[in-house]
N, C-alpha and C positions, 0 to 999 in steps of 0.2 A: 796767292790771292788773284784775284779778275786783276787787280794792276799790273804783275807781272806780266801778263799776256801783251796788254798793249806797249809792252816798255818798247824803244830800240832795244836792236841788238848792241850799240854802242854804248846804251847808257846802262843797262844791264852788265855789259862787259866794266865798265869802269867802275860798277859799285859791287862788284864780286857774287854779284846774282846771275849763280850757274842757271836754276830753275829757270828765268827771263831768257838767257843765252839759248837754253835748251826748246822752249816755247817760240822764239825768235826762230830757230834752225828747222822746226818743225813746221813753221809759215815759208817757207822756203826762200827766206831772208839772203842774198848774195852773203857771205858768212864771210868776204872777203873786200865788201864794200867800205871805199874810204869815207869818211865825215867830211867837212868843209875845212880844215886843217890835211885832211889826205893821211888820218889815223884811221887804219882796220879795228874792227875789236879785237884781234889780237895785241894791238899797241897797247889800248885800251886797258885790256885784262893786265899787262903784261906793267904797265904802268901803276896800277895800282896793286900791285902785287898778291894778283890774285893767281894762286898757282893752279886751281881746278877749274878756272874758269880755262886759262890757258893751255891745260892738261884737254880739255873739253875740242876748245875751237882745234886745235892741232890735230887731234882725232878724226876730226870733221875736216879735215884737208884745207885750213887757213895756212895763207902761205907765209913764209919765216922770213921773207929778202923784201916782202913790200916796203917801197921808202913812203914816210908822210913828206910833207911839204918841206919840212929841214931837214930832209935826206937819210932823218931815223929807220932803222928797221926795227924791227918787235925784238929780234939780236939783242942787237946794238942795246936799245935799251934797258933789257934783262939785265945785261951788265954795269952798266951806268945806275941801277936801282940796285944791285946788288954789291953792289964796288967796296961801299963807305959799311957794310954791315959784316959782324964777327963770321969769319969762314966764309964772305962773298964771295971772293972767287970759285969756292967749291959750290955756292950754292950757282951761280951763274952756270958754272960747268955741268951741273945736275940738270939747268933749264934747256941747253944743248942738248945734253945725251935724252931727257925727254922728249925736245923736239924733231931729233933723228932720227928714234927708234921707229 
């Protein structure tokens, strides 16, 4: 919808609206800019465990070592969200091998 278009790209990244992410990247949005905490939307995406959002900005050359204000990278976090869930390690390990390829 016409909302999507005006979303951020951070607030699009944290509620798993690719479409917004994608509308956002297409305004020629810094795709790597931090918020007032010093979260990318990759943190963002990556926090809210949105995997095609993050599948998305990775694509688009968001970079994986950005630290927010507590030193998190979009990493770091992956792991930390996928820690506590059955087969987290492999799925953290899965968010790696997507962000390297």
């Amino acid at each position: 919808g016409a909302a999507t278009h005006k979303k951020t790209i951070h607030a699009a990244a944290s509620e798993d609206d690719v479409e917004g992410v994608k509308a956002a990247v297409a305004r020629r949005v810094d795709i790597n800019k931090p918020d007032a905490h010093g979260d990318t939307p990759l943190h963002r995406a990556t926090r809210a465990g949105s995997i095609e959002v993050v599948h998305y900005l990775i694509a688009n050359k968001a970079k994986l070592n950005e630290r927010n204000q507590g030193g998190a990278t979009p990493l770091y976090l992956a792991v930390q969200k996928f820690r506590d869930v059955k087969d987290g390690k492999a799925v953290a390990r899965n968010y790696v091998t997507i962000a390297t390829a």
